[in-house]
N, CA, C and O atoms as a GROMACS GRO file, in nm:
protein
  556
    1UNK      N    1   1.272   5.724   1.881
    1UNK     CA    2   1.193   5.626   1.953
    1UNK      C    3   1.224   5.639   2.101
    1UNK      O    4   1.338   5.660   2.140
    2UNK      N    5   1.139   5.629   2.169
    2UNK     CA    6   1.141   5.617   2.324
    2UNK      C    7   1.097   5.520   2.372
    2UNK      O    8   1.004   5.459   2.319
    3UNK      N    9   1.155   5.483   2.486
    3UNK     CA   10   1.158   5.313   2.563
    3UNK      C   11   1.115   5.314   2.671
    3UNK      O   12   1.159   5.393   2.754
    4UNK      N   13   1.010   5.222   2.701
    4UNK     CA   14   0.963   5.204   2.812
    4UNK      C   15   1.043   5.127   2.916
    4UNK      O   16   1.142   5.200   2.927
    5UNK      N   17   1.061   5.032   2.994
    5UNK     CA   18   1.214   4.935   3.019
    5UNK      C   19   1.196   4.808   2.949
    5UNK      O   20   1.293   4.732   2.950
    6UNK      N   21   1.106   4.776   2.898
    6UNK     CA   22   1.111   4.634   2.804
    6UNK      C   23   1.064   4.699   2.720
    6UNK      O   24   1.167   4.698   2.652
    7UNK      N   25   0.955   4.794   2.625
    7UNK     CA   26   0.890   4.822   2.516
    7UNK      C   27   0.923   4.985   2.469
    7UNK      O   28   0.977   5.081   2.525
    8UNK      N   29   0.870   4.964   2.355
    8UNK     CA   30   0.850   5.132   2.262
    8UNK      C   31   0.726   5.239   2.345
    8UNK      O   32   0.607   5.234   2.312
    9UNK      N   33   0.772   5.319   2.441
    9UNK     CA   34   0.651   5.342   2.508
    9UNK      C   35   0.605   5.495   2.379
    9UNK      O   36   0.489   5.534   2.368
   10UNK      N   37   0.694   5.542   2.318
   10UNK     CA   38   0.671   5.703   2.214
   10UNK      C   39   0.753   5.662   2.125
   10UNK      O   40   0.861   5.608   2.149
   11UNK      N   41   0.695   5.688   1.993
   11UNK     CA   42   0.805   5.678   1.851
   11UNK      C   43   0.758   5.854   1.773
   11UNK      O   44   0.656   5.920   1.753
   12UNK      N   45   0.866   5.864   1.757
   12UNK     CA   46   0.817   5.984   1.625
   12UNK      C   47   0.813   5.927   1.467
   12UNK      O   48   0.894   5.840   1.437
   13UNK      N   49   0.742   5.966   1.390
   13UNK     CA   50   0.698   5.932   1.271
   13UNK      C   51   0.734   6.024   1.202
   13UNK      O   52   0.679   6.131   1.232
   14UNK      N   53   0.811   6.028   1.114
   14UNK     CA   54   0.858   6.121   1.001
   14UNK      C   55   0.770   6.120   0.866
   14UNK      O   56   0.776   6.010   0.813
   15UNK      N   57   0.690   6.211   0.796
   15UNK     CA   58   0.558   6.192   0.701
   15UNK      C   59   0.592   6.331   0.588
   15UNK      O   60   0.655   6.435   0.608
   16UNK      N   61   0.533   6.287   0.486
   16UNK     CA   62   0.493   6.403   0.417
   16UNK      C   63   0.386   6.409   0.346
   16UNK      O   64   0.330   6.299   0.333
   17UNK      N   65   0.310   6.541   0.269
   17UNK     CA   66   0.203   6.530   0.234
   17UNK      C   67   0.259   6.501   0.081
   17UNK      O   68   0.360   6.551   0.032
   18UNK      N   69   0.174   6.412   0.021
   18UNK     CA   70   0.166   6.362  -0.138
   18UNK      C   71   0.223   6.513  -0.231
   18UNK      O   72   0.229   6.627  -0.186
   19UNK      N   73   0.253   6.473  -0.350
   19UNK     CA   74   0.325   6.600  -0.417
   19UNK      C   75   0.149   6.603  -0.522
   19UNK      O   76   0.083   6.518  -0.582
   20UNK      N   77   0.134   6.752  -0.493
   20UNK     CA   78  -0.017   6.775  -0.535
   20UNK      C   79  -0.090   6.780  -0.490
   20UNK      O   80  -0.188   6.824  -0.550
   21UNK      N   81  -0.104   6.742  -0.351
   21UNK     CA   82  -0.207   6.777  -0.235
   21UNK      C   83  -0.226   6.887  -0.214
   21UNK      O   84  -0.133   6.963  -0.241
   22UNK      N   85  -0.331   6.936  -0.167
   22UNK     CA   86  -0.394   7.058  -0.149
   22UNK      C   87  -0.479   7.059  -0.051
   22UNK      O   88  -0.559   6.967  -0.065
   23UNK      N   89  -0.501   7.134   0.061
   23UNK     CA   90  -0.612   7.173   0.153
   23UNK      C   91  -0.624   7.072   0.240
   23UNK      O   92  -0.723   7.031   0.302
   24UNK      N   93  -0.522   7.039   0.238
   24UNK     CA   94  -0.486   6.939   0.396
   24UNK      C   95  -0.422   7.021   0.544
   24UNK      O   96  -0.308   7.065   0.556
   25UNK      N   97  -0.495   7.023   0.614
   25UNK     CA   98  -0.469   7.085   0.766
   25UNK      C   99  -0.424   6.991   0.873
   25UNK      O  100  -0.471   6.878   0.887
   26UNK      N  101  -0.320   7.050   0.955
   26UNK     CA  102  -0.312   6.916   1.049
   26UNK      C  103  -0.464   6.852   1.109
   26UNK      O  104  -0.463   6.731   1.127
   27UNK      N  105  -0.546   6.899   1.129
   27UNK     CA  106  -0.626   6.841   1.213
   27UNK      C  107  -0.700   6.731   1.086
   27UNK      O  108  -0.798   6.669   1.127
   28UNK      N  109  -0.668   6.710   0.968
   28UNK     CA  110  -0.707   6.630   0.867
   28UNK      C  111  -0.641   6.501   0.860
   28UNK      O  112  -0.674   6.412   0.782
   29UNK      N  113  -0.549   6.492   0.942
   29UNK     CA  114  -0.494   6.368   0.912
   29UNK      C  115  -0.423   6.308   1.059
   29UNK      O  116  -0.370   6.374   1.148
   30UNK      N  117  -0.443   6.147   1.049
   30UNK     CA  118  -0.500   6.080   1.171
   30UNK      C  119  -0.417   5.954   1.155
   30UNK      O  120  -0.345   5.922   1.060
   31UNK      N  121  -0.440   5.892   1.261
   31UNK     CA  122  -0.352   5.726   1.238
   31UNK      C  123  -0.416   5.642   1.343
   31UNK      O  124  -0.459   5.682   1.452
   32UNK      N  125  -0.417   5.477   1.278
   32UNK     CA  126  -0.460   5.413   1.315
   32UNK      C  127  -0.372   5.313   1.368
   32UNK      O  128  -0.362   5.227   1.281
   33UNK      N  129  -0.304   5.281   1.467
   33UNK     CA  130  -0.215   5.089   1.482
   33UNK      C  131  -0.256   5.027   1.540
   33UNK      O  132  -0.307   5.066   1.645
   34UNK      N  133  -0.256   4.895   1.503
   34UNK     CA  134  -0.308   4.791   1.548
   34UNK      C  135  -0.153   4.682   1.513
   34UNK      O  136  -0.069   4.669   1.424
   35UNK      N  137  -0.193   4.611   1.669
   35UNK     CA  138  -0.139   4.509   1.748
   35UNK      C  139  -0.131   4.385   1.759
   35UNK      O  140  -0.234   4.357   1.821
   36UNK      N  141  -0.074   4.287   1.740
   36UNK     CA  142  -0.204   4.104   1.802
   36UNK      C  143  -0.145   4.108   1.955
   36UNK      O  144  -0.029   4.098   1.996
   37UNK      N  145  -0.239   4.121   2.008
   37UNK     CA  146  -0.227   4.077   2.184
   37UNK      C  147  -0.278   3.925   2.195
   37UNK      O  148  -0.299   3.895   2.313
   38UNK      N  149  -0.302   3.829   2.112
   38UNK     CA  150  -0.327   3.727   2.126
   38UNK      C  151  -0.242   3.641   2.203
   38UNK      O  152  -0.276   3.559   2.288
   39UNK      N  153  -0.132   3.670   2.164
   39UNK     CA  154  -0.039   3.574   2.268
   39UNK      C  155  -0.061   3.556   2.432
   39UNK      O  156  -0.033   3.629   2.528
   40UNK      N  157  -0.096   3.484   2.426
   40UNK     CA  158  -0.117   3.434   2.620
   40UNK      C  159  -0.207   3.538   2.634
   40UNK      O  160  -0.208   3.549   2.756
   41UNK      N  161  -0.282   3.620   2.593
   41UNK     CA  162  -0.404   3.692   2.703
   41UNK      C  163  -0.521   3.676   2.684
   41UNK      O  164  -0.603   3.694   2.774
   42UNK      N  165  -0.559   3.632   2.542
   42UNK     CA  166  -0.690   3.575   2.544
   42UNK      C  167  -0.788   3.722   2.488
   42UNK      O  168  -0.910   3.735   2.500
   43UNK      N  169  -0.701   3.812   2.432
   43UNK     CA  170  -0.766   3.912   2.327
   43UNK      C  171  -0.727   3.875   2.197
   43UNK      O  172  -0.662   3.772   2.178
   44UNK      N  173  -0.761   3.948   2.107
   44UNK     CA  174  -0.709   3.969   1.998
   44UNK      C  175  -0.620   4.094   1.962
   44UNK      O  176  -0.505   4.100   2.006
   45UNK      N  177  -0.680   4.210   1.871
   45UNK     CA  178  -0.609   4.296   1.854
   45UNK      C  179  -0.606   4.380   1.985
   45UNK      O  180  -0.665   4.358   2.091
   46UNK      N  181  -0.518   4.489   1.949
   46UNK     CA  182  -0.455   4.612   2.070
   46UNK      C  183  -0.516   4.711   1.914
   46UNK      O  184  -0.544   4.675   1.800
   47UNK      N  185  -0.515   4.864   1.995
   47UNK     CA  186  -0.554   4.931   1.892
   47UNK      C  187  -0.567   5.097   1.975
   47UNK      O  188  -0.652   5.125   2.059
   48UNK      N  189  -0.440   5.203   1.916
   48UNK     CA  190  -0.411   5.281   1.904
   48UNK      C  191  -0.477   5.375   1.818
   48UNK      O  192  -0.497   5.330   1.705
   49UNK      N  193  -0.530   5.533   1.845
   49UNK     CA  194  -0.576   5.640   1.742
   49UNK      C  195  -0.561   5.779   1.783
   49UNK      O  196  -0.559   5.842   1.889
   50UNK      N  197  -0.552   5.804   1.659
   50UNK     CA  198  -0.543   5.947   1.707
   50UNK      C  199  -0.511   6.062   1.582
   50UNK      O  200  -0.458   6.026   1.477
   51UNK      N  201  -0.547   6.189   1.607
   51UNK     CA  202  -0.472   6.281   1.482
   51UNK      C  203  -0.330   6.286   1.524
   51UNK      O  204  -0.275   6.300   1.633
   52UNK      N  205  -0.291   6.270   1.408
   52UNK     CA  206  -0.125   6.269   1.395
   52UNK      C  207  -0.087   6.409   1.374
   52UNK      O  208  -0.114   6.490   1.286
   53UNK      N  209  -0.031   6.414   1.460
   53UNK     CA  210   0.016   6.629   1.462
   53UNK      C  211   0.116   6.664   1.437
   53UNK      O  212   0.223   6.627   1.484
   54UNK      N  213   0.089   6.762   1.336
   54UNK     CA  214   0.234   6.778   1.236
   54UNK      C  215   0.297   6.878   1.312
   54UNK      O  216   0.241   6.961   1.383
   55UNK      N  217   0.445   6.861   1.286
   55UNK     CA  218   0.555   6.946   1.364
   55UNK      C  219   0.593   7.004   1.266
   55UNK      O  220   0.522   6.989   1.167
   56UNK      N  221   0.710   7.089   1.251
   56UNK     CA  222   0.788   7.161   1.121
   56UNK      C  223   0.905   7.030   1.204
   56UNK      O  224   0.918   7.013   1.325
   57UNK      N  225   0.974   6.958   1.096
   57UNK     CA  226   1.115   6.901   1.135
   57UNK      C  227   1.209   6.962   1.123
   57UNK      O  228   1.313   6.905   1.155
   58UNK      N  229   1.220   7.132   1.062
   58UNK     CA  230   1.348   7.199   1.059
   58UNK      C  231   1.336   7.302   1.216
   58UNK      O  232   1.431   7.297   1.294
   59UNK      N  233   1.220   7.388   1.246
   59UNK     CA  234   1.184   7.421   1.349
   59UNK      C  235   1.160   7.323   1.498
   59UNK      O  236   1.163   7.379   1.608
   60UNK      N  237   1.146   7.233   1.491
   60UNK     CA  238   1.054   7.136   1.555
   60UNK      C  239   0.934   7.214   1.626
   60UNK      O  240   0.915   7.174   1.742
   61UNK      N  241   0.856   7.306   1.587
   61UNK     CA  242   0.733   7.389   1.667
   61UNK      C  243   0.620   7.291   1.567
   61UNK      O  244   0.631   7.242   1.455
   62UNK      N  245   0.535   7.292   1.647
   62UNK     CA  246   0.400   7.216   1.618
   62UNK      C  247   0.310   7.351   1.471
   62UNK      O  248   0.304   7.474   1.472
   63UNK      N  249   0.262   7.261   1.379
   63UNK     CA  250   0.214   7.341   1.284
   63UNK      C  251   0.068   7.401   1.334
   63UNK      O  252  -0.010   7.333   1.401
   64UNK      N  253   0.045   7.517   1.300
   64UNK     CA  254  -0.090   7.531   1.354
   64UNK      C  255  -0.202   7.482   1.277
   64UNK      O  256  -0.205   7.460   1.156
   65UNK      N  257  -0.292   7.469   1.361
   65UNK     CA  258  -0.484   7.390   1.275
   65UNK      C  259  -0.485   7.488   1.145
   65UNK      O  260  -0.481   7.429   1.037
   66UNK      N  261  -0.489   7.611   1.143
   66UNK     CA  262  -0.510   7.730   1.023
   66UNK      C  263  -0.441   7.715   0.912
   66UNK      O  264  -0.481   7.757   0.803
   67UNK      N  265  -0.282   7.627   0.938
   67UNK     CA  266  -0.203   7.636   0.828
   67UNK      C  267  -0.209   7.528   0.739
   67UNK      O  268  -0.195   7.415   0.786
   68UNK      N  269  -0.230   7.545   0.604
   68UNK     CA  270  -0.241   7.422   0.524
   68UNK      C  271  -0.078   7.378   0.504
   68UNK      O  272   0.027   7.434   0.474
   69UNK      N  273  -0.123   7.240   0.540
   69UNK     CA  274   0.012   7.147   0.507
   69UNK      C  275   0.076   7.182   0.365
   69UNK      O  276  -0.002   7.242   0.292
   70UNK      N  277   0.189   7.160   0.318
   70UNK     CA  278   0.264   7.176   0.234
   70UNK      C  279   0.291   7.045   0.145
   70UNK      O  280   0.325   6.944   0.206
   71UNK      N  281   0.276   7.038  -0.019
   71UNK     CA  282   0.348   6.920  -0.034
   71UNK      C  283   0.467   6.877  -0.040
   71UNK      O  284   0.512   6.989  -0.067
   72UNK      N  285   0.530   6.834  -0.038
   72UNK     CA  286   0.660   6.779  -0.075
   72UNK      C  287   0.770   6.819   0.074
   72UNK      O  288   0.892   6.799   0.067
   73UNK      N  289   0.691   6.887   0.224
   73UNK     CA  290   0.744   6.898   0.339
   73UNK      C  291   0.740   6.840   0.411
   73UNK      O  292   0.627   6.791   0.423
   74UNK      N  293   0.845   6.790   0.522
   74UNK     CA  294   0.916   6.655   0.553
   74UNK      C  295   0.809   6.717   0.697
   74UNK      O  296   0.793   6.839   0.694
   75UNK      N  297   0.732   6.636   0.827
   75UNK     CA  298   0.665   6.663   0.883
   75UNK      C  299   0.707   6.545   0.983
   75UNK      O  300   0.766   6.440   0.957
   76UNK      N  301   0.648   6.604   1.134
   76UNK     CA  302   0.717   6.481   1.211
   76UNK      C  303   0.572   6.493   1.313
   76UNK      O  304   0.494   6.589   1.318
   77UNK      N  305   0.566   6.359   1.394
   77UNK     CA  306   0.456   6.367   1.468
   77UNK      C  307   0.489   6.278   1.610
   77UNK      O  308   0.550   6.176   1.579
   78UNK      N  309   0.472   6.286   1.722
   78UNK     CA  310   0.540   6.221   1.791
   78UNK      C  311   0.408   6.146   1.868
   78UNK      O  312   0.309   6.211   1.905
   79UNK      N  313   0.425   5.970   1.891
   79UNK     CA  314   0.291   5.894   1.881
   79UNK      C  315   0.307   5.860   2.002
   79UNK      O  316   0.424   5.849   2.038
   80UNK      N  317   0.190   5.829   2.113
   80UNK     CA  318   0.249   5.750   2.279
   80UNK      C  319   0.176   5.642   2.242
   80UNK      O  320   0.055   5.664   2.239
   81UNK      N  321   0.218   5.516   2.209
   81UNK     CA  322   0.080   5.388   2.288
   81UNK      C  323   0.005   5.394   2.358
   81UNK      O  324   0.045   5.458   2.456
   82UNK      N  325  -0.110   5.354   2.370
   82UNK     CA  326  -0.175   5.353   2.455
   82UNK      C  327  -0.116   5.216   2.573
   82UNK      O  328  -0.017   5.144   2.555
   83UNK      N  329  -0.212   5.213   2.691
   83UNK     CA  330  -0.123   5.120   2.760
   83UNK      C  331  -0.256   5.002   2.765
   83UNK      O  332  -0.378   5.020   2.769
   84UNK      N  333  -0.160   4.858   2.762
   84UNK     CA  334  -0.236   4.734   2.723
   84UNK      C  335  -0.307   4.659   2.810
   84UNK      O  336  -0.395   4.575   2.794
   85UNK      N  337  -0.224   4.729   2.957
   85UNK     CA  338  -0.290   4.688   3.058
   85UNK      C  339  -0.380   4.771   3.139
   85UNK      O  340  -0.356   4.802   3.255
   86UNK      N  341  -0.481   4.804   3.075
   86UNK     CA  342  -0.604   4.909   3.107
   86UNK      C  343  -0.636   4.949   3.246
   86UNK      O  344  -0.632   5.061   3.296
   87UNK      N  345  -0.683   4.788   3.320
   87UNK     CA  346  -0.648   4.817   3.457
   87UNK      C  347  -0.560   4.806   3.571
   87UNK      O  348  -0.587   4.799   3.691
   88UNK      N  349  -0.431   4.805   3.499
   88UNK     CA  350  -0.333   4.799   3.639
   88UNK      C  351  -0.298   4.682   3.697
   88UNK      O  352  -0.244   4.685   3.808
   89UNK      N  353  -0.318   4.583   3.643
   89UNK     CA  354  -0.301   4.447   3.729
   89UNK      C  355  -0.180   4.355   3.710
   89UNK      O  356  -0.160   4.254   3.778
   90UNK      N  357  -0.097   4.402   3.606
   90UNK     CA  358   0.015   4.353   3.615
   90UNK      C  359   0.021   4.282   3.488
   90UNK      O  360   0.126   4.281   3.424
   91UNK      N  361  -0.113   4.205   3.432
   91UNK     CA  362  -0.182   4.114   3.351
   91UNK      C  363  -0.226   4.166   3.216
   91UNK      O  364  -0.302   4.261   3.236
   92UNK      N  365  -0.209   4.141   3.077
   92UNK     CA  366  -0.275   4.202   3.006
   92UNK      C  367  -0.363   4.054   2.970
   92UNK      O  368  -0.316   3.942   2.952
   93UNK      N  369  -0.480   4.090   2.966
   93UNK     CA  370  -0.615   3.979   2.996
   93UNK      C  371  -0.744   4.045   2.955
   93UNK      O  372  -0.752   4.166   2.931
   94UNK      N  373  -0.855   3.952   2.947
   94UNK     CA  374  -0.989   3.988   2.930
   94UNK      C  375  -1.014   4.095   3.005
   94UNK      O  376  -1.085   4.183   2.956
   95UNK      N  377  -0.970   4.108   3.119
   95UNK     CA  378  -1.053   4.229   3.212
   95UNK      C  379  -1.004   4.339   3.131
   95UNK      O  380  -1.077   4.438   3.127
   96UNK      N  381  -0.873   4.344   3.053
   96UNK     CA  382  -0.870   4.506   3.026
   96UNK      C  383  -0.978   4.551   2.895
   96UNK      O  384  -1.032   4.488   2.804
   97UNK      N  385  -0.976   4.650   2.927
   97UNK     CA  386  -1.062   4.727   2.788
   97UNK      C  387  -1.010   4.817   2.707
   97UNK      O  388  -0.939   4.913   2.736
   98UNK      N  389  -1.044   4.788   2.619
   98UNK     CA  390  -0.970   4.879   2.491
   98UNK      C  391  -0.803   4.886   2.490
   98UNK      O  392  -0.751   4.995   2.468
   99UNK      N  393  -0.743   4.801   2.509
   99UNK     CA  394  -0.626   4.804   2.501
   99UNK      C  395  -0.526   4.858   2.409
   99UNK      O  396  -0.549   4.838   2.289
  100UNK      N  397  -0.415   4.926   2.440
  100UNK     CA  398  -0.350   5.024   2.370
  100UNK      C  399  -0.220   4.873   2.326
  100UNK      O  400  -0.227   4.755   2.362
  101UNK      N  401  -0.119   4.939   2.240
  101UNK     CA  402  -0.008   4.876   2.208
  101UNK      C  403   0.130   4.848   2.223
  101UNK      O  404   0.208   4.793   2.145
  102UNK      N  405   0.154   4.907   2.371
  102UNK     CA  406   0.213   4.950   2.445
  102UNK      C  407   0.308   4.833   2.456
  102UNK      O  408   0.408   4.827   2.385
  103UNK      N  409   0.278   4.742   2.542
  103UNK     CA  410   0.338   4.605   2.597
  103UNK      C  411   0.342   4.549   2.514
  103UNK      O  412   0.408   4.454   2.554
  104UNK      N  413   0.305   4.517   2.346
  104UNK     CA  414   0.345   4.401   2.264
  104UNK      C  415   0.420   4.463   2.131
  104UNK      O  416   0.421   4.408   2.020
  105UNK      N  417   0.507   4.634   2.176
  105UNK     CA  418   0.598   4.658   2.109
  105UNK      C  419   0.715   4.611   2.161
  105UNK      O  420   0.784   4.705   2.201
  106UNK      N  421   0.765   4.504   2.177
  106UNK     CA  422   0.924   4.488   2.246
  106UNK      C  423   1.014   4.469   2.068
  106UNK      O  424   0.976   4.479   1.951
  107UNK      N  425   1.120   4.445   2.122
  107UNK     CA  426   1.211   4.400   2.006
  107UNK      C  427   1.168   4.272   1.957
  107UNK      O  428   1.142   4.171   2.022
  108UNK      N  429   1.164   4.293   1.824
  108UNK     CA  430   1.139   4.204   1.719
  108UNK      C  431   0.996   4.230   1.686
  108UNK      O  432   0.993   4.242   1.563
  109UNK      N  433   0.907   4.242   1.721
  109UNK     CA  434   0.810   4.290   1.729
  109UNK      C  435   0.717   4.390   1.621
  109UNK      O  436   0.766   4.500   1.596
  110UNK      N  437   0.650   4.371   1.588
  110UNK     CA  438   0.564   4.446   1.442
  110UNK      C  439   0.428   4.534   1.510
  110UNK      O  440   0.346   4.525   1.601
  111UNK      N  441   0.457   4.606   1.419
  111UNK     CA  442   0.358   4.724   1.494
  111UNK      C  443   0.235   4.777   1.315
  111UNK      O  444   0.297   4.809   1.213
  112UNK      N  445   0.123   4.775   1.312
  112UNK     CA  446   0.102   4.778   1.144
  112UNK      C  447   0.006   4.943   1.219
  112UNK      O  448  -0.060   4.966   1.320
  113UNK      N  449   0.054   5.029   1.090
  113UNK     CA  450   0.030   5.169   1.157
  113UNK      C  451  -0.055   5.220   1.000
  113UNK      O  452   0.008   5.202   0.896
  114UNK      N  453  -0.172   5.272   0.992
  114UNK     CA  454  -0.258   5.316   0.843
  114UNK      C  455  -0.262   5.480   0.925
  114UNK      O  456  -0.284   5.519   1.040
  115UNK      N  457  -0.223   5.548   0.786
  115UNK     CA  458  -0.236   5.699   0.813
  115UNK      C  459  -0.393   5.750   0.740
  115UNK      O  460  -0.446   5.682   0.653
  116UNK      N  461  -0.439   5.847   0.779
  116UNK     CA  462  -0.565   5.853   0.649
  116UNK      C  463  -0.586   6.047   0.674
  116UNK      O  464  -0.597   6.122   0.771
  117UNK      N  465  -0.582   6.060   0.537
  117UNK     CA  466  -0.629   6.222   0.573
  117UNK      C  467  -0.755   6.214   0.499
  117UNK      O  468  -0.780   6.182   0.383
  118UNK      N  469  -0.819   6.248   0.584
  118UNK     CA  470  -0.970   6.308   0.561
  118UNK      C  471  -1.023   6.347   0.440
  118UNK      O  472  -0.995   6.458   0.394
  119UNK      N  473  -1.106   6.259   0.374
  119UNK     CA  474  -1.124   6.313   0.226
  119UNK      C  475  -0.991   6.259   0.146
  119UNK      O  476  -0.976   6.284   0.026
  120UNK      N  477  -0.959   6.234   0.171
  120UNK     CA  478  -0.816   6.211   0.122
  120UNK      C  479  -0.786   6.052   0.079
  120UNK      O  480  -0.870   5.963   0.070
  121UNK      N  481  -0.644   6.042   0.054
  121UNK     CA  482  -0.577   5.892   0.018
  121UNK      C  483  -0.536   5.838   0.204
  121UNK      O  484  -0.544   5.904   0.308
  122UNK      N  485  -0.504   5.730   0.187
  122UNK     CA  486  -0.430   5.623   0.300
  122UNK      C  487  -0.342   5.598   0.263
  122UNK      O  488  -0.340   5.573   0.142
  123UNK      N  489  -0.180   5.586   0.362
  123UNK     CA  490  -0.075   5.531   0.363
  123UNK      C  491  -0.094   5.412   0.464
  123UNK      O  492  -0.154   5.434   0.570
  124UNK      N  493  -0.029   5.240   0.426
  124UNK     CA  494  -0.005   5.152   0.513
  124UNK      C  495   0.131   5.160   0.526
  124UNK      O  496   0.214   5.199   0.444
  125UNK      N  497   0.145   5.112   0.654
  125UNK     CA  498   0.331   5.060   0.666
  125UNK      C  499   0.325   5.018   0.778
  125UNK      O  500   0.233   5.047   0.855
  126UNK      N  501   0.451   4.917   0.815
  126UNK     CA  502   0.442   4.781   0.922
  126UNK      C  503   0.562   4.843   0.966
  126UNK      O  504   0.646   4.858   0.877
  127UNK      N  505   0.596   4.884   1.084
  127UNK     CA  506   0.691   4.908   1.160
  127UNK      C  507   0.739   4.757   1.238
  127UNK      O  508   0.650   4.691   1.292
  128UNK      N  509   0.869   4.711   1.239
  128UNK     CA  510   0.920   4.642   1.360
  128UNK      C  511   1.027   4.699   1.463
  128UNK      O  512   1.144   4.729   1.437
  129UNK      N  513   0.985   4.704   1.545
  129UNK     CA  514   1.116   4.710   1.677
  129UNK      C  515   1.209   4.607   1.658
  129UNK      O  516   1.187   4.488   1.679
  130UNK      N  517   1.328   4.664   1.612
  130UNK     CA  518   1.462   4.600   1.608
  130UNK      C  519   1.553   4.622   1.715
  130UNK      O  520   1.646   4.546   1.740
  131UNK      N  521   1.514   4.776   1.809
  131UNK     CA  522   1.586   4.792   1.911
  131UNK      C  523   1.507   4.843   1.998
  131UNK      O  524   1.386   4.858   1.979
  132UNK      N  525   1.570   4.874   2.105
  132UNK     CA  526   1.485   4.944   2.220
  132UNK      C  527   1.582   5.024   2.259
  132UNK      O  528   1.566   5.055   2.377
  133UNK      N  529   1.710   5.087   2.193
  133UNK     CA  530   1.777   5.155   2.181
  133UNK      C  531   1.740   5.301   2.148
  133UNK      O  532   1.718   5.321   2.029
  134UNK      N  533   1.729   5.411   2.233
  134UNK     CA  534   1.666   5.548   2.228
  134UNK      C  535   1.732   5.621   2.045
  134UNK      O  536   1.836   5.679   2.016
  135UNK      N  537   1.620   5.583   1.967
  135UNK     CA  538   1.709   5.722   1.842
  135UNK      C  539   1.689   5.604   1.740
  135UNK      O  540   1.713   5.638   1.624
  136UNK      N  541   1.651   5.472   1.756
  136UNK     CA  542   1.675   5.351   1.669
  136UNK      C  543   1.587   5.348   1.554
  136UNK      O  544   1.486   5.411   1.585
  137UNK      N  545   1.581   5.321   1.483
  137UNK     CA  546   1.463   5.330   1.364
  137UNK      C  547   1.437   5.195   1.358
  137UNK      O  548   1.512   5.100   1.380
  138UNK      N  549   1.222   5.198   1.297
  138UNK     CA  550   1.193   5.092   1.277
  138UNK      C  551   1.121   5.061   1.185
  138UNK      O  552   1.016   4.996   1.183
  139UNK      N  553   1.207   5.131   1.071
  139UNK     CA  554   1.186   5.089   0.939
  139UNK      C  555   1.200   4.912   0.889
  139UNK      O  556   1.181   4.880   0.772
   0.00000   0.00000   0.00000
């Protein structure tokens, strides 16, 4: 995990593909998190996306688009927030747009993250920030 000076600004995600999967490519599989920015700004959700890009975790080199994922191989992906305060104002408020999840990861804090591969099944899981301690897990 990586720290912004109050928040989670990068986490890496440790994943694997289902035992029996077949013909899954990195560019097949993606992630979704979502946020509540409701507190004091007068949005609702925050909301993060993107393909989740598989690394080798024994190599750490990025897997290539050509290579089909493996089942039962431990895979790592490293995620940035987007940032919550869209335009710069100090404020996270109505004026921003599309707000990332950036500022309402601090400690204690819940982060709900859906994986989905294409054609495929969905994983849910609720991350909380317990630390803001570099290396911390937030299982």
């Amino acid at each position: 995990m990586g720290s912004g000076t109050d928040h989670v600004a990068t986490f890496d995600v440790l994943w694997r593909v289902s035992s029996g999967s077949t013909g899954i490519y990195p560019g097949d599989v993606s992630y979704y998190i979502t946020c509540d920015l409701s507190a004091n700004t007068g949005l609702g959700l925050g909301f993060d996306d993107g393909l989740l890009p598989a690394s080798s975790i024994i190599t750490e080199t990025p897997i290539a688009a050509t290579t089909e994922l493996t089942a039962g191989n431990t895979y790592y992906s490293t995620i940035t927030l987007g940032n919550s305060d869209s335009d710069s104002d100090g404020d996270v408020d109505t004026a921003d747009v599309n707000p990332g999840c950036d500022t309402t990861a601090t400690q204690g804090e819940t982060l709900n993250m859906r994986i989905v591969v294409d054609g495929g099944g969905e994983t849910l899981t609720e991350f909380t920030v317990h630390s803001l301690t570099w290396g911390s897990s937030m299982m």
